[in-house]
ZAMARGU-4260 file (C-alpha; in steps of 0.2 Angstrom, whole numbers, plus 5000, padded with zeros to 4 digits):
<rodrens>
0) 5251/5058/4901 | 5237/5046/4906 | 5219/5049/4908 | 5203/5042/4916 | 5183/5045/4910
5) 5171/5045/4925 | 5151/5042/4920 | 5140/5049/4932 | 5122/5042/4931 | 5109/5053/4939
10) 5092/5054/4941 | 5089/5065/4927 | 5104/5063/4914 | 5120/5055/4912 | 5136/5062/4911
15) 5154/5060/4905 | 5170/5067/4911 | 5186/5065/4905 | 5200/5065/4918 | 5220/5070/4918
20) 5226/5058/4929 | 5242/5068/4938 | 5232/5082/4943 | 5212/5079/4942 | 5211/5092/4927
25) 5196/5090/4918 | 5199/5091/4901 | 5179/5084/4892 | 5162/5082/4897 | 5146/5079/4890
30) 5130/5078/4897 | 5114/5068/4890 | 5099/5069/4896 | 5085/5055/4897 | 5072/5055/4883
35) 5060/5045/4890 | 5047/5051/4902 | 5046/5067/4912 | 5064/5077/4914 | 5069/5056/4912
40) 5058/5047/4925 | 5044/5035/4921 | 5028/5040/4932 | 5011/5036/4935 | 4999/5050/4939
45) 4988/5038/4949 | 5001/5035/4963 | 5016/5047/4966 | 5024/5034/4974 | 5030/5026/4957
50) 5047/5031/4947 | 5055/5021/4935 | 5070/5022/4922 | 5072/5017/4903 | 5087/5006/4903
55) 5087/5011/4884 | 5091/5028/4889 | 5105/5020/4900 | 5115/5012/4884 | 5111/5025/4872
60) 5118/5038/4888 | 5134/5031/4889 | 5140/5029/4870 | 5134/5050/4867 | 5140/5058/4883
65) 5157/5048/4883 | 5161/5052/4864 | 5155/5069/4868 | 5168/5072/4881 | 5182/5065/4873
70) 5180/5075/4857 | 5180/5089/4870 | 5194/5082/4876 | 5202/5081/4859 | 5203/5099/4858
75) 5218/5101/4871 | 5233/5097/4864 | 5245/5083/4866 | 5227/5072/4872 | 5223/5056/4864
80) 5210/5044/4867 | 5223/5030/4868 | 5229/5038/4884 | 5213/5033/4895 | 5218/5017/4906
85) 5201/5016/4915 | 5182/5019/4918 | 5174/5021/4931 | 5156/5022/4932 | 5144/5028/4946
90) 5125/5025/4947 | 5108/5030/4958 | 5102/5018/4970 | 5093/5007/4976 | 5090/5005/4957
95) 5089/4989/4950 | 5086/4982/4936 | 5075/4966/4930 | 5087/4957/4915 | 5084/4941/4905
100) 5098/4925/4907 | 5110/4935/4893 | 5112/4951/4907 | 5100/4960/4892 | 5087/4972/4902
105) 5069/4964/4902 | 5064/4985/4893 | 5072/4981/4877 | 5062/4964/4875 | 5047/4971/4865
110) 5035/4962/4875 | 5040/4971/4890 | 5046/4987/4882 | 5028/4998/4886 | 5026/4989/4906
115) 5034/5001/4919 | 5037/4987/4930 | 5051/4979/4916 | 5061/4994/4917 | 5074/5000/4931
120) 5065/5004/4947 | 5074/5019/4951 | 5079/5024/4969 | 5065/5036/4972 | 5052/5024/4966
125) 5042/5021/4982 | 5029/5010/4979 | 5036/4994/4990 | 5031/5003/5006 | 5022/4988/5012
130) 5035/4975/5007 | 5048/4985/5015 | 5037/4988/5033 | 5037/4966/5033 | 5054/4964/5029
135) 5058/4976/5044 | 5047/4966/5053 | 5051/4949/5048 | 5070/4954/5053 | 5069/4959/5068
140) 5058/4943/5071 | 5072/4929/5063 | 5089/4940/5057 | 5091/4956/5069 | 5107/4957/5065
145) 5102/4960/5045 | 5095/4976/5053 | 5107/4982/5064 | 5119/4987/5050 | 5107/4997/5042
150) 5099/5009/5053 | 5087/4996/5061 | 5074/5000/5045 | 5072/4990/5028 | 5068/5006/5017
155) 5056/5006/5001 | 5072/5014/4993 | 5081/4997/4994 | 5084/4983/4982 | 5073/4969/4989
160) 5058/4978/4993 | 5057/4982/4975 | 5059/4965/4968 | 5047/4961/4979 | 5036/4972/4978
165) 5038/4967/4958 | 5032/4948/4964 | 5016/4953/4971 | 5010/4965/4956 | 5017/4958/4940
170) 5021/4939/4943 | 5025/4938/4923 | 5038/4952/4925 | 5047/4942/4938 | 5045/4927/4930
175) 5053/4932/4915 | 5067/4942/4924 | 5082/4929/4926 | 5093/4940/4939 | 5090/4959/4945
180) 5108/4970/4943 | 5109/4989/4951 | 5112/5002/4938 | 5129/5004/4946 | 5133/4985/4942
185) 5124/4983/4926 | 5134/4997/4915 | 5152/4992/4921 | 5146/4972/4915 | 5138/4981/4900
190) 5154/4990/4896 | 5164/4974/4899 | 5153/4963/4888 | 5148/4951/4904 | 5132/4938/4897
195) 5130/4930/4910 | 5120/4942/4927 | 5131/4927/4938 | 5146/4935/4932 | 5144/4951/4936
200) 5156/4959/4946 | 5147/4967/4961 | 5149/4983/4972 | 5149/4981/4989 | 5142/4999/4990
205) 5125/4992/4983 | 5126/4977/4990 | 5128/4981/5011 | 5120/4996/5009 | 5105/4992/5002
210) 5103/4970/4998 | 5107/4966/5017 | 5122/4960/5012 | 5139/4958/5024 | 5152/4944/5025
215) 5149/4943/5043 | 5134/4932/5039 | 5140/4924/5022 | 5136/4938/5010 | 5116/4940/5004
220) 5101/4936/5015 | 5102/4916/5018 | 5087/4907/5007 | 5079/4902/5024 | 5075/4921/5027
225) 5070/4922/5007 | 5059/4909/5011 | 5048/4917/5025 | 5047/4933/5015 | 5041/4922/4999
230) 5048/4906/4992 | 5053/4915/4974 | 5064/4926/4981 | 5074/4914/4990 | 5076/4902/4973
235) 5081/4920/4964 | 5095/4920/4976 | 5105/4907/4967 | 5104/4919/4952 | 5109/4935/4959
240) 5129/4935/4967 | 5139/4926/4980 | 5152/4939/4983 | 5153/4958/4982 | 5170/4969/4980
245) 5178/4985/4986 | 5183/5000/4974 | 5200/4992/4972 | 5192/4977/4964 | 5191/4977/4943
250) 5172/4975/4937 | 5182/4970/4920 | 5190/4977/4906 | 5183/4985/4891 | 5176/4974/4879
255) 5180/4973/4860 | 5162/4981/4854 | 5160/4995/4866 | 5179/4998/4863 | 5174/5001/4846
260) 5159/5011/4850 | 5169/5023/4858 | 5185/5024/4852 | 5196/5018/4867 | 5209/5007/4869
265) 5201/4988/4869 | 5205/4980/4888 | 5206/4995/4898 | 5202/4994/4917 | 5184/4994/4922
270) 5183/5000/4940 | 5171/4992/4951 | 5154/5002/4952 | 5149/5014/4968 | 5132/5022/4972
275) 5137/5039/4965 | 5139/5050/4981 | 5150/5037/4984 | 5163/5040/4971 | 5156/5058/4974
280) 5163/5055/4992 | 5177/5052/4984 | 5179/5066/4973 | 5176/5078/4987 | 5191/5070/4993
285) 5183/5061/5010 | 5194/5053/5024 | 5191/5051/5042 | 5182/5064/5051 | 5177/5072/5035
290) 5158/5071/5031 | 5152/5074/5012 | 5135/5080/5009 | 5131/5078/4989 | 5118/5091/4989
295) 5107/5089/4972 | 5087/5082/4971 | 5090/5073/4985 | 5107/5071/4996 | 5118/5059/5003
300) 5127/5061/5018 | 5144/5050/5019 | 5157/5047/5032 | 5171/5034/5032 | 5179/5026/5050
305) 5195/5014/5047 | 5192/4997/5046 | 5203/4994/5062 | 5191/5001/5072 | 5173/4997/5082
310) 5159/5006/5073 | 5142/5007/5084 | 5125/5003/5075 | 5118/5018/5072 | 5098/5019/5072
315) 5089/5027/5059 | 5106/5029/5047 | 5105/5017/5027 | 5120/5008/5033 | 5139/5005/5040
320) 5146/4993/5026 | 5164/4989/5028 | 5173/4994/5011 | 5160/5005/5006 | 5165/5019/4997
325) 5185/5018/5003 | 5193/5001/5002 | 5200/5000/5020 | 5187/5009/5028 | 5169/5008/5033
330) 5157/5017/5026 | 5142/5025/5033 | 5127/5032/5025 | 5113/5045/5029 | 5105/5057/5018
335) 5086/5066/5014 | 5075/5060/5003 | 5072/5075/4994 | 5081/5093/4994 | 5083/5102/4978
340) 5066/5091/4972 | 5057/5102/4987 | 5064/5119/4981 | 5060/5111/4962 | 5043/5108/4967
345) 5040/5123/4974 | 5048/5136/4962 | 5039/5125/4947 | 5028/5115/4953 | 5018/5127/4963
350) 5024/5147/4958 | 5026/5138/4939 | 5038/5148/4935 | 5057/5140/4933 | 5063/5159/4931
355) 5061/5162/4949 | 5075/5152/4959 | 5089/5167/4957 | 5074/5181/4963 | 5068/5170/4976
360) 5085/5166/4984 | 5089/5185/4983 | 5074/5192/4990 | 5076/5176/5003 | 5094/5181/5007
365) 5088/5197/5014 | 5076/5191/5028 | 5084/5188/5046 | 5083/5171/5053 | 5066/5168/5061
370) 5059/5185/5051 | 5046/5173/5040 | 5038/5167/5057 | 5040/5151/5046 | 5046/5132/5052
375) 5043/5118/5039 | 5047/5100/5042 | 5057/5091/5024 | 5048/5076/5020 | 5040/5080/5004
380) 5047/5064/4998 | 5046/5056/5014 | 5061/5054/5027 | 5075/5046/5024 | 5086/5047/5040
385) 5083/5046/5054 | 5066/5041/5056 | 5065/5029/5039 | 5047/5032/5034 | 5043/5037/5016
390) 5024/5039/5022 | 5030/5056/5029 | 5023/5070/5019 | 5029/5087/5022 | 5023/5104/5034
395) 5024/5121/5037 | 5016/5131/5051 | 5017/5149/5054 | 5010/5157/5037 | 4999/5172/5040
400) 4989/5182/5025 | 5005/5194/5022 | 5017/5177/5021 | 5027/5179/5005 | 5033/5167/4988
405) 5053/5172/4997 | 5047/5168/5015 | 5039/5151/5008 | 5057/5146/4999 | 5070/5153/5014
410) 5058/5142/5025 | 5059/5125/5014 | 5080/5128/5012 | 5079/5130/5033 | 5069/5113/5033
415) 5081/5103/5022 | 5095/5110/5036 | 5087/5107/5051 | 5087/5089/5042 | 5105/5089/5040
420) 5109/5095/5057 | 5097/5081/5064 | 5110/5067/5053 | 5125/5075/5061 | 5120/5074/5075
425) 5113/5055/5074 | 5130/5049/5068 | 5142/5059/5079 | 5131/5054/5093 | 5137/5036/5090
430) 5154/5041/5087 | 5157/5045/5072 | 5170/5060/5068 | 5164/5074/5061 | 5179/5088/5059
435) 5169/5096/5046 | 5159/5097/5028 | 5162/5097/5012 | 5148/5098/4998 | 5146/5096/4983
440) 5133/5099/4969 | 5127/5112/4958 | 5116/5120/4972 | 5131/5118/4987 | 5143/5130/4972
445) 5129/5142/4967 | 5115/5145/4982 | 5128/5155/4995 | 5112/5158/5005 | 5108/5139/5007
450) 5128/5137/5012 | 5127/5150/5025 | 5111/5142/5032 | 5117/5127/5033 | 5133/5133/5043
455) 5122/5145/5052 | 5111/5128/5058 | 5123/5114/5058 | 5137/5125/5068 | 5148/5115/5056
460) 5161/5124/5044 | 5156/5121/5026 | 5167/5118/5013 | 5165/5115/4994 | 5172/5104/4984
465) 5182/5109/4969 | 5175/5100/4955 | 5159/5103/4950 | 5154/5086/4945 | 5163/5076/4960
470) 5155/5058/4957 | 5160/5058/4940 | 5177/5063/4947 | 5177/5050/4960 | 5173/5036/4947
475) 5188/5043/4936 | 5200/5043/4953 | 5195/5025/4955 | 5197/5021/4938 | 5214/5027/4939
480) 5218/5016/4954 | 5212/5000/4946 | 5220/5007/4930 | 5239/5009/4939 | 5243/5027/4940
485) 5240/5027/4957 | 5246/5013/4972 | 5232/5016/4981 | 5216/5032/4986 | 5224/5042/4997
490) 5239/5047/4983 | 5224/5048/4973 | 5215/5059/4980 | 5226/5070/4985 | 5234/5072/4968
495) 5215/5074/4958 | 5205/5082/4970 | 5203/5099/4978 | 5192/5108/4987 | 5186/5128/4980
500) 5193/5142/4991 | 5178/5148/5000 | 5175/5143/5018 | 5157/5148/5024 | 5157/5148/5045
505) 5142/5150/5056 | 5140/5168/5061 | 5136/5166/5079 | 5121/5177/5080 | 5112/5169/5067
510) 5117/5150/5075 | 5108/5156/5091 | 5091/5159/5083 | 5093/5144/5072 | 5098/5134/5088
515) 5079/5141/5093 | 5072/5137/5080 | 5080/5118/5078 | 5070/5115/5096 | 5054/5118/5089
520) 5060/5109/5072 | 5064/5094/5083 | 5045/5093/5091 | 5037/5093/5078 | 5048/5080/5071
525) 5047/5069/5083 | 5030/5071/5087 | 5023/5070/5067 | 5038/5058/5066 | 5027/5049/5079
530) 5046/5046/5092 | 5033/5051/5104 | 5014/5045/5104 | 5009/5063/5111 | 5016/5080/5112
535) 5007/5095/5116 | 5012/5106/5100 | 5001/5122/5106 | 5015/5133/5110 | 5024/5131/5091
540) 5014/5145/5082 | 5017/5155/5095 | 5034/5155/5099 | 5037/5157/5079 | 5029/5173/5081
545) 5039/5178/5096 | 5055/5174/5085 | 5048/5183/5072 | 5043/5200/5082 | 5061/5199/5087
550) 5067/5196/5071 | 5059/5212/5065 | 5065/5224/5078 | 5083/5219/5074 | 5080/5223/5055
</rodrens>
């Protein structure tokens, strides 16, 4: 018997899962949420825009949730800690973090400890807007190609926007910060007792998808394109990383003090670190023609083609990045910028009250499609794909004075699937199988309604993974591959992953109005999106109304 722990960073906790390696059985887990801030996130009530991470919380995370789940683990009998051969360890992203020459996070210096700027700039954190809009621009003037790879957009989400952006406010912050390491590099080195940020071993996931990096032209940005953006971020190049790796690659092995700290084995296998709906992909057991949406406070939508084959540039998309997420495979990324944060924000936000998602969703589950008279668009936290424009803001049209709370919350789930259907439909568009979907995510196992909308809209069969906590299962798949038990993913993930048996298929009279409905949704996103300089939007309201007098006479 040999076993594998997956860490799964998240935007509001951490957590630990311990893995059996010949069947995917999970035996321990352990969650920790961040202490610092609200729910864990850093923020400024003078500018939305701004959310940071305590890399404190990060360290002190990964000692209690791993500990925690393999005391859990302990319970089951014949289990013993000197069984595990691997770690993996997935993180958020774009979320980097500014560290001194001794790979120590710039937060724990005491100097820096109460500036938000010091701390990790965690992948919702928009406040590079502008420096993002003239990396875009500058691209597209001297490097196309950087942008071709990536959608054709540099987004505030992404790694170098944020170091800059970091520059231009707090120049002693950057100053003092000798390299800048993603959250999904910095625990494995952490883990691995790495001292030096050159040394680092880094994911290729982070690194195409969101640094502009790609062997085709030598790895990172050349110094010369540094240079026009600003000369310090082209002499912070030589401090950063020449070469990124694939999830077959080790990020190390486990170091002598964290061995201690956890009570593992000293030297076993650190895989390499993925964004987490990356190793999430993997947990959900992705291959060609299988899309994986990791439905949580925002999602990620990820497809892998082989690596023998031509993949087209795909507009508006975060990225096709060859060894992302599969070795062997290309990896192509999509995803919204917020979806369970919109139903967040309006169940507690607005209504205040967190007792009502269950009510809500059951009194939403009873409407028709198109009864609410309702159509929203989902870029309450901006727009992720396809359009790439976090100065989006979100929109609902249709309310009357007998508009209800239910009516409100089924039109914000519609929204966030109008949104998925407009990715699929981007990405197949250029090429890319889609056979079908698999989700994953606490609301994609426990909102049926939301599953069957999103059938309904999509016209795709939905699928759900088996384990609820898919990227920290992925990370302990790949842990077991660079650990030895397996030869290679594939036998990897056919033996530790699984999907739950419920299928949820569009039911044909519901995909009809939804179809309606998606015509309008797609006007008004590309008119507000501003695809078009001028639509005439008159007829909207009104047609909403149509569906919705229609919608009531079937009831």
């Amino acid at each position: 018997m040999s076993y594998t722990i997956g860490i799964d960073y998240g935007t509001n906790s951490v957590r630990a899962l311990v893995v059996r390696v010949s069947d995917g059985a999970e035996l321990g887990t352990c969650i920790f949420d961040y202490p610092s801030g609200k729910q864990g996130i850093l923020l400024d009530p003078t500018d939305h825009h701004l959310a940071r991470q305590s890399p404190a919380d990060y360290i002190q995370g990964v000692e209690i949730a791993v500990k925690g789940a393999l005391s859990q683990a302990a319970e089951t009998d014949g289990f013993s800690a000197d069984q595990v051969i691997g770690i993996g360890v997935d993180g958020t992203g774009s979320s980097p973090i500014p560290v001194d020459a001794n790979n120590r996070p710039l937060a724990l210096d005491p100097r820096f400890t109460a500036n938000p700027n010091a701390h990790c700039w965690l992948w919702k954190d928009h406040t590079s807007i502008r420096e993002a809009a003239t990396i875009t621009a500058k691209a597209g003037e001297l490097r196309p190609q950087f942008l071709a790879k990536i959608g054709g957009t540099y987004s505030s989400e992404w790694f170098w926007a944020k170091i800059w952006h970091c520059l231009n406010i707090d120049r002693e912050v950057f100053d003092a910060a000798f390299s800048w390491v993603e959250l999904s590099d910095f625990v494995p080195s952490l883990l691995a007792g790495v001292t030096d940020p050159r040394k680092i071993q880094r994911g290729v996931c982070m690194a195409g998808h969101k640094a502009m990096y790609a062997e085709d032209w030598g790895g990172l940005p050349d110094k010369e394109f540094l240079a026009a953006l600003d000369p310090a971020l082209a002499d912070l190049r030589d401090r950063l990383f020449d070469q990124a790796w694939d999830a077959s690659h080790l990020a190390g092995t486990l170091c002598s003090e964290w061995a201690a700290k956890l009570g593992l084995p000293e030297g076993i296998a650190l895989a390499i670190g993925e964004m987490d709906v990356h190793y999430g992909s993997i947990g959900c057991g992705v291959d060609e023609g299988t899309l994986v949406k990791v439905i949580g406070t925002s999602t990620c939508d990820c497809a892998v083609v082989s690596a023998d084959k031509e993949v087209a540039d795909i507009p508006g998309i975060c990225g096709i990045v060859k060894g992302a997420i599969l070795p062997g495979f290309y990896g192509v990324e999509a995803g919204q910028s917020a979806v369970g944060d919109i139903f967040k924000w309006f169940v507690e936000g607005v209504l205040g009250d967190v007792t009502q998602h269950g009510p809500l969703t059951e009194e939403a589950a009873r409407l028709r499609p198109g009864q609410s008279g309702l159509l929203a668009l989902d870029w309450n936290n901006g727009n992720r794909t396809i359009l790439v424009d976090q100065m989006l803001t979100g929109l609902m049209l249709g309310q009357t004075l007998h508009t209800s709370r239910a009516e409100m919350y089924r039109a914000l789930i519609e929204a966030t699937a109008f949104g998925a259907r407009a990715i699929i439909e981007r990405i197949k568009e250029f090429g890319v199988p889609v056979e079908r979907v698999v989700c994953s995510g606490g609301i994609a196992e426990k909102n049926a309604m939301l599953m069957q909308i999103y059938a309904d809209v999509t016209g795709c069969e939905m699928r759900v993974a088996r384990s609820s906590q898919a990227c920290a299962l992925g990370s302990a798949v790949g842990a077991s591959v660079v650990g030895g038990a397996y030869p290679d993913f594939a036998t990897a993930q056919a033996a530790m992953t699984g999907l739950k048996d419920v299928t949820y298929h569009p039911i044909p009279e519901n995909q009809a109005i939804y179809d309606r409905l998606y015509a309008l949704y797609r006007q008004l996103h590309d008119a507000f999106g501003g695809v078009v300089e001028s639509a005439s939007l008159g007829h909207v309201m009104k047609d909403l109304l149509h569906l919705k007098a229609e919608a009531n006479r079937q009831s």
